[in-house]
C-alpha positions in Angstrom: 65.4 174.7 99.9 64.2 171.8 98.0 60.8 172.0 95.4 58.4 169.3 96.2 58.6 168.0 93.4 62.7 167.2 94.0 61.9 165.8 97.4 59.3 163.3 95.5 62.2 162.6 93.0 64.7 162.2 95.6 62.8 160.1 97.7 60.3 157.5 95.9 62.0 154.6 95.3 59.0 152.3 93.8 59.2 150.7 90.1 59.0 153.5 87.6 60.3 156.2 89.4 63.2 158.8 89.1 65.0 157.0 91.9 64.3 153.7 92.0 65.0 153.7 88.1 68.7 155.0 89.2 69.3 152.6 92.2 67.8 149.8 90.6 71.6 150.0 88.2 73.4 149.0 91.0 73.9 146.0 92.7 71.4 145.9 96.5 72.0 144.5 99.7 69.1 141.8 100.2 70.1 139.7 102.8 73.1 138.2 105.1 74.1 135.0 103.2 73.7 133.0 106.8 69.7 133.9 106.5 70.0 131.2 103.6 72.5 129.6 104.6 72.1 125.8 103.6 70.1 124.2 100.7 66.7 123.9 100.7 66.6 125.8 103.8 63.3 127.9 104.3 62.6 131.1 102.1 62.6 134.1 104.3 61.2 137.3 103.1 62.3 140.5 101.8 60.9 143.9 101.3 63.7 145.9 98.8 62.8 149.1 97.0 58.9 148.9 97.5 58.9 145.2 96.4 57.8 142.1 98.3 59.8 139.3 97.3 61.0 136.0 98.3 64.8 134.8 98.8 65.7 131.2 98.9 68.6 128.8 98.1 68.2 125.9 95.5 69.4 122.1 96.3 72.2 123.3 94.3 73.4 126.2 96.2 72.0 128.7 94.2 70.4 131.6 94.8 66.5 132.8 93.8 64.9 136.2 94.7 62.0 136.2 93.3 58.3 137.8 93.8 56.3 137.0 97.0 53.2 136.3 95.1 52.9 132.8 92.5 51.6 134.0 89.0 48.8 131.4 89.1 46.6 132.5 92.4 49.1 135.0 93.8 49.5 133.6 96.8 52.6 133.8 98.9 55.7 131.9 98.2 57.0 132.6 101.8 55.0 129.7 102.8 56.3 127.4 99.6 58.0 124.1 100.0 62.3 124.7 98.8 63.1 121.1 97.5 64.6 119.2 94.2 66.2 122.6 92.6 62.9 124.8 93.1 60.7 126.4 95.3 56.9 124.7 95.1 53.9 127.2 95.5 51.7 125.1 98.6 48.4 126.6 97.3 48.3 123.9 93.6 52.2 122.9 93.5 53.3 125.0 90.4 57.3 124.9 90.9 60.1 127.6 89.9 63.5 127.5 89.6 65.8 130.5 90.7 65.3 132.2 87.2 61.9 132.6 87.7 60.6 129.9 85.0 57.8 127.4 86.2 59.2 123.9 85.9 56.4 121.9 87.3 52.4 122.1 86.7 51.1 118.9 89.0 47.9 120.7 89.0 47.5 120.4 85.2 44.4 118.1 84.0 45.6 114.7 82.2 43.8 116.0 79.5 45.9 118.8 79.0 48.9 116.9 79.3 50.2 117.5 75.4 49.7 121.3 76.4 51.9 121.3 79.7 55.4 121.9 78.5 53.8 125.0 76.6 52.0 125.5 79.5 55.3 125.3 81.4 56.9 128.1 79.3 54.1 130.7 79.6 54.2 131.0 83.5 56.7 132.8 85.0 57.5 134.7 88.1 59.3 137.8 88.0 63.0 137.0 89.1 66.2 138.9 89.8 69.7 137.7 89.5 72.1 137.3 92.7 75.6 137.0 93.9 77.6 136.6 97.1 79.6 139.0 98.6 81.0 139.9 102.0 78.6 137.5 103.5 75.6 139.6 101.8 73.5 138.5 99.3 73.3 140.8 96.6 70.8 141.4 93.3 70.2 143.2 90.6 67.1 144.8 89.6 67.7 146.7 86.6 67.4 146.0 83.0 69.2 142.7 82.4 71.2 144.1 79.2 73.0 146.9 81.4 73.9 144.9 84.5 77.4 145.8 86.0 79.9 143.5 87.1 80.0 143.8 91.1 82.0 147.0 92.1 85.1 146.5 94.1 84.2 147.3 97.7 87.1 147.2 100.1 84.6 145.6 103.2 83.8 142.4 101.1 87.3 141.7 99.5 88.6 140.9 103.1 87.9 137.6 104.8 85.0 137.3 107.2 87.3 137.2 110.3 88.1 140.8 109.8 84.5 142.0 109.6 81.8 142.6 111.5 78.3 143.5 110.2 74.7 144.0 111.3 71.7 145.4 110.3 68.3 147.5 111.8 65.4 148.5 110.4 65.1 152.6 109.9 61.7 154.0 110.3 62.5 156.8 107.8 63.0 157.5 104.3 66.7 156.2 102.7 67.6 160.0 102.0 67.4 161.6 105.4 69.1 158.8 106.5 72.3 159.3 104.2 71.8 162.7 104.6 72.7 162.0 108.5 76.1 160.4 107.6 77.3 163.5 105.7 75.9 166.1 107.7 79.3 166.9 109.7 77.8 170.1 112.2 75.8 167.2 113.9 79.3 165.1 115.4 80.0 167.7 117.6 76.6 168.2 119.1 74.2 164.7 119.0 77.4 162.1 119.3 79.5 164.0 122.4 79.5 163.0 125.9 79.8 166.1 127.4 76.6 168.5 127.9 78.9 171.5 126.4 80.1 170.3 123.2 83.4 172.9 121.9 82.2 175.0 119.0 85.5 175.6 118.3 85.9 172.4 116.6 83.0 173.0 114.3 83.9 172.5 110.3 84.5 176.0 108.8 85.3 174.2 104.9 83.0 172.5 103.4 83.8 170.9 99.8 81.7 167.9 97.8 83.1 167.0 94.9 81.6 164.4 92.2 83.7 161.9 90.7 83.1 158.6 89.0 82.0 156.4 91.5 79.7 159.1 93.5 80.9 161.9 95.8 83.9 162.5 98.1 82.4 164.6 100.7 85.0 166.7 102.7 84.7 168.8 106.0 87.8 171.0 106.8 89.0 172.5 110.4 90.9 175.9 111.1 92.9 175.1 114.2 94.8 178.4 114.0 98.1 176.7 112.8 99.3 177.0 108.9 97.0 173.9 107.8 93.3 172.9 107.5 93.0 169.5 109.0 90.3 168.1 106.0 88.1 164.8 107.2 87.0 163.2 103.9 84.0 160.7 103.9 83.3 158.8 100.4 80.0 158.3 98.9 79.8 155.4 96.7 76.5 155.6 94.6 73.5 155.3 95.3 73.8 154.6 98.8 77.1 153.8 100.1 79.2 155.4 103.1 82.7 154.7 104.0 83.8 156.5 107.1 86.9 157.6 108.4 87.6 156.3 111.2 90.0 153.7 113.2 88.7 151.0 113.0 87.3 152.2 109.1 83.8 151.4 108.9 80.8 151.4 106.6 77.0 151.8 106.2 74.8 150.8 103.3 71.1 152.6 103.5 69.1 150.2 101.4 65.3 151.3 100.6 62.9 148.8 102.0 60.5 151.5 100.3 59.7 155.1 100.8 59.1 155.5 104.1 61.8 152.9 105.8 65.6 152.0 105.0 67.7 148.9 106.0 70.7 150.0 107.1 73.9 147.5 107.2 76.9 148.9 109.4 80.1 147.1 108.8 83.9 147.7 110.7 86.5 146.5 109.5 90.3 145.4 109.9 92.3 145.4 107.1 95.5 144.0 108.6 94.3 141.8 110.7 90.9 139.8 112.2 88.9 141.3 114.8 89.5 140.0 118.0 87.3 139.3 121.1 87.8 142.9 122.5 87.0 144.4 119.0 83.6 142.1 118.9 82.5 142.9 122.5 82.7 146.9 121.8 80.8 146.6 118.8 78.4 144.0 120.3 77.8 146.5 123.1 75.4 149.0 120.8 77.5 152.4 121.9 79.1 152.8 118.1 77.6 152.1 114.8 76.1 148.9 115.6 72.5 148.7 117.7 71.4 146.1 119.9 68.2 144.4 118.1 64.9 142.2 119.8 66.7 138.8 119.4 65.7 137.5 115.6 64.5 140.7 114.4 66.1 143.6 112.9 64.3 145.9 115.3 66.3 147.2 117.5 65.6 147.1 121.4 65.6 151.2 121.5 63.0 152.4 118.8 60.7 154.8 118.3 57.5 153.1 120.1 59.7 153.3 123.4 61.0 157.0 122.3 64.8 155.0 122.0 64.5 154.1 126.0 66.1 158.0 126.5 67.1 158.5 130.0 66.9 162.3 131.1 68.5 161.8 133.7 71.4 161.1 132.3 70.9 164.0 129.8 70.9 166.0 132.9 73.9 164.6 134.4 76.2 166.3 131.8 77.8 162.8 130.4 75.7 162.7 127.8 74.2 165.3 125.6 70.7 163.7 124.0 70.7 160.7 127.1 70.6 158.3 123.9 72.7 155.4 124.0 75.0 154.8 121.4 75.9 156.9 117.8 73.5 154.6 115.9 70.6 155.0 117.9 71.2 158.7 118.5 71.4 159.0 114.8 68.1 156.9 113.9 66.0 159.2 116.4 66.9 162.2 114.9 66.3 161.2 111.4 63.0 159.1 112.4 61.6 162.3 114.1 61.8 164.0 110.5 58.9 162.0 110.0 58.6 159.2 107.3 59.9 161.3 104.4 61.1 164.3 105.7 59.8 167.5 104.1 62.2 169.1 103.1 60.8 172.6 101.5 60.6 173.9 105.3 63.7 173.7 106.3 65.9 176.8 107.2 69.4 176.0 106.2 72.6 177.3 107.6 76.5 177.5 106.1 76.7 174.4 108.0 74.3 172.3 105.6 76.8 173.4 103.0 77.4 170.1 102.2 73.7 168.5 102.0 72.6 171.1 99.5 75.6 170.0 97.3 74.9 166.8 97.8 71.3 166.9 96.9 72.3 168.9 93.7 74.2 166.5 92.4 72.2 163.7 93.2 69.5 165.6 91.0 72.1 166.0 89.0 72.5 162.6 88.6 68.6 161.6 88.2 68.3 164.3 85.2 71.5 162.4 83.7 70.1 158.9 84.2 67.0 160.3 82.6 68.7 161.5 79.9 70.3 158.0 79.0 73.6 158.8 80.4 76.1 155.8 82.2 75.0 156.3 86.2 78.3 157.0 88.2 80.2 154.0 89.7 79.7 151.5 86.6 83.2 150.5 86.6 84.0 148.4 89.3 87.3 149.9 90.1 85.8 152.9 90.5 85.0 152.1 94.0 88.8 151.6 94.8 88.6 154.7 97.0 88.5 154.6 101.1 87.8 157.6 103.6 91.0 159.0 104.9 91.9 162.3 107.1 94.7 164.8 106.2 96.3 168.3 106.6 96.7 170.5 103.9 97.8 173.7 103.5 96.2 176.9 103.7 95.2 178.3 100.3 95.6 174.9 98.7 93.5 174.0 95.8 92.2 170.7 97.5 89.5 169.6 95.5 91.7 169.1 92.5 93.9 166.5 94.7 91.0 164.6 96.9 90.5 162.0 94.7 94.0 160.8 93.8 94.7 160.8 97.8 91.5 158.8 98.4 92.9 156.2 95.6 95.8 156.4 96.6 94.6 155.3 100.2 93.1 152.0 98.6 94.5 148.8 100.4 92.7 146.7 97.4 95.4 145.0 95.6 96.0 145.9 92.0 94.5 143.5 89.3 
């Protein structure tokens, strides 16, 4: 069972906390690129670890996040004008560049024109450094002196014809939410067809073991021959998930704040682009991927129409919740935990095996952090991992082998 206090820690994400302090080393998903995609196009908004803030692109291509409110009147820059290499507060015209600084003051009085380029120099709005990758915008919100280089993730090395990406709002709490995509007892109960699910096929190992660039989070099956068939997921710090399967697939769970999470979901090809067959099953919203209220990230099946569950179809024995698709099925599990799920009542089972050691070393990780010690994952390379699936046998010490298999796995090519 976890304290209060460790949920709190585990879960606030807000400037100044354990958490937020820890993800805010890494680089965060912001936005898809094509929300910006052209120059001077119109700022759109973004909410990212508790912050309201602003995206746009520059006449130049460039990139600003910066935050909503302008340092003069605080009034919003969502509704500011994007031209001539800044975006121009509408309220008195003070413009910023993407670095933050003020680089025009038309409001100034002529008399005070010998003061404006001081002027100038004083105002600034806070600002945070992006980068391109995979088609997602990326930024860093961490001390400026200790930002990382980009860490080598295998989804935004490969060209955009052999991805496919979306993203949906999560009315929950980042942490139950990862939580979810590691908690292995669940596949053969919420995501089956069939009304009976085989507890035969239920984990029986359970290993997590930390390495540089987060977790490698393994669930093992006894099928009665010599081996244990091991299924290894990889959990790239803070809040990255590769899965194994075919196609291989990730999911991002980026804090909008403490009580709701913006998750991406990405499938990939590695040898080759997706191709129309590939797009329409994704596009249909049974796997990863939901189907969302055209130009929102909302999806159609929610939690104000209780995920459009059909109980007949529960009844029917083809489906076991009557909830379409794994990535809905997943969200109204972990939205019914409430916001921020609370997690000193819970009654675990050997099956959570894996979550507690997860959490532990997440805590782990926050007291380290704390302590001033490098956060996991700071080396780029570190991420060359991917999920993978294996047999080993019986009696095997496989902990001490996971992580040069997982490397080993990496199509990324050497630099």
């Amino acid at each position: 069972m976890v304290t209060r206090s460790d949920n709190e820690r585990l879960t606030k994400v807000g400037p100044g906390t354990p958490m937020g302090g820890l993800m805010r080393r890494y680089w965060i998903p912001a936005a898809f690129s094509d929300q910006v995609a052209k120059p001077d196009s119109p700022p759109v908004r973004v909410r990212l670890m508790g912050e309201d803030l602003v995206l746009f692109r520059d006449s130049q291509g460039r990139l600003g996040l910066f935050d909503e409110f302008c340092p003069h009147r605080t009034a919003s820059m969502f509704f500011g004008r994007n031209e001539q290499g800044g975006l121009r507060c509408v309220y008195h015209g003070l413009k910023f560049d993407v670095t933050g600084q003020c680089v025009d003051l038309p409001c100034l009085p002529p008399n005070f024109a010998g003061d404006a380029e001081r002027i100038r120099s004083e105002i600034k709005i806070n600002a945070y450094p992006c980068l391109e990758r995979g088609g997602v915008v990326w930024t860093y919100m961490g001390p400026r002196d200790m930002q990382p280089a980009f860490p080598d993730l295998e989804w935004t090395a490969l060209p955009a014809s052999h991805r496919h990406a979306s993203r949906h709002i999560q009315d929950c709490n980042w942490l139950q939410a990862l939580e979810g995509g590691f908690d292995a007892p669940h596949l053969t109960f919420l995501h089956v067809g069939d009304a009976e699910p085989s507890r035969s096929v239920v984990p029986s190992h359970y290993e997590v073991v930390a390495t540089d660039f987060g977790f490698a989070v393994a669930t093992g099956r006894d099928l009665g021959g010599p081996n244990i068939h091991w299924n290894i997921n990889v959990m790239l710090m803070p809040f990255h998930k590769i899965i194994s399967t075919v196609p291989p697939a990730a999911h991002v769970w980026v804090p909008i704040d403490d009580g709701q999470t913006m998750l991406y979901s990405v499938e990939f090809r590695r040898d080759r682009p997706l191709d129309k067959k590939d797009l329409a099953t994704m596009a249909e919203g049974h796997g990863i991927h939901t189907e969302n209220i055209p130009g929102t990230d909302v999806a159609v099946r929610n939690k104000s129409n209780d995920y459009l569950i059909d109980r007949d179809l529960q009844a029917s024995g083809k489906s076991y919740t009557g909830l379409k698709g794994f990535g809905i099925q997943d969200c109204a599990i972990q939205e019914s935990m409430g916001p921020v799920a609370n997690r000193t009542r819970e009654y675990l089972l050997p099956g959570d095996a894996a979550i507690v050691k997860l959490r532990r070393l997440l805590l782990r990780a926050l007291d380290d952090h704390a302590a001033g010690k490098p956060p996991p994952g700071m080396n780029p390379a570190s991420y060359r991992v991917t999920s993978s699936r294996w047999e080993v046998a019986k009696g095997t010490d496989f902990a001490a082998t996971i992580i040069d298999r997982l490397r080993a796995n990496s199509t990324l090519p050497a630099k």
